[in-house]
C-alpha positions, 0 to 999 in steps of 0.5 A: 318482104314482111318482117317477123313484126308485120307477120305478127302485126297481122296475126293479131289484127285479122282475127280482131278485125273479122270478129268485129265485122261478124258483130256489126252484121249480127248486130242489125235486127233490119237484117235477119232475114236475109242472107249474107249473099243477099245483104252483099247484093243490096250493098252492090245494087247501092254501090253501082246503082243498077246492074244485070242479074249475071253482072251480079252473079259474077261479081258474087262468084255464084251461078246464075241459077242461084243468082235468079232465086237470090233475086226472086227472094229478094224481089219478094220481099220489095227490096229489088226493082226489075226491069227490061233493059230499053237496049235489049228487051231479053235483059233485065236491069236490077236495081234497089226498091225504095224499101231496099234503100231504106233497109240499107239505111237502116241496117247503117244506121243500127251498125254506126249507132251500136258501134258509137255507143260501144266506142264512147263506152268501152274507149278511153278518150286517148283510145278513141283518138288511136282509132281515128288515127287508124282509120287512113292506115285501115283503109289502105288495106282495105283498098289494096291489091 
């Protein structure tokens, strides 16, 4: 059970935590014409490669109908590649365009650089030493259950 301490532990880091998250995604000019839902897909599409557009749908809580007219959005703007499933020709696999790697990579690049820069300006050495520290234990919630 949390104690008193853990309850306001988390009071405090979750509002910190969701404004830095709301930042790093305003921050990237490689983005702004797209939706949050759409940047989650592209980040999908990296993480697994290549899925079907109801795969998506489900892994995004959305309907198919809204999934199709992301993916058409997408597609127009040459970020997605479809492509008829060699297993079953009514399937169509989904999955990052090289300009859809490379915005990705972009969008990366424009986040890690601005919160470098933010980092080594606004942190003092000991600081930025607590924040590597925080790392391991930050990562542990990300990836808890």
């Amino acid at each position: 059970m949390p104690s008193r301490k853990q309850d306001q532990l988390a009071a405090q880091l979750r509002p910190v935590l969701a404004r830095l998250v709301r930042k790093l995604r305003k921050l990237s000019p490689a983005n702004e014409d797209l939706s949050q839902s759409e940047r989650s897909v592209l980040v999908l599409l990296d993480q697994h490669g290549q899925l079907l557009s109801a795969e998506l749908a489900v892994m995004e809580k959305m309907t198919p109908q809204s999934m199709g007219q992301l993916l058409q959005h997408l597609f127009s703007l040459h970020l997605i590649t479809r492509t008829i499933s060699p297993d079953d020709k009514r399937k169509i696999i989904i999955a990052l365009s090289k300009a859809g790697k490379e915005r990705i990579e972009r969008v990366r690049k424009e986040r890690d650089e601005w919160l470098s820069y933010a980092i080594s300006s606004a942190c003092t050495p000991e600081e930025q030493a607590i924040l590597q520290a925080a790392i391991s234990p930050l990562s542990k919630l990300v990836d808890f259950e």
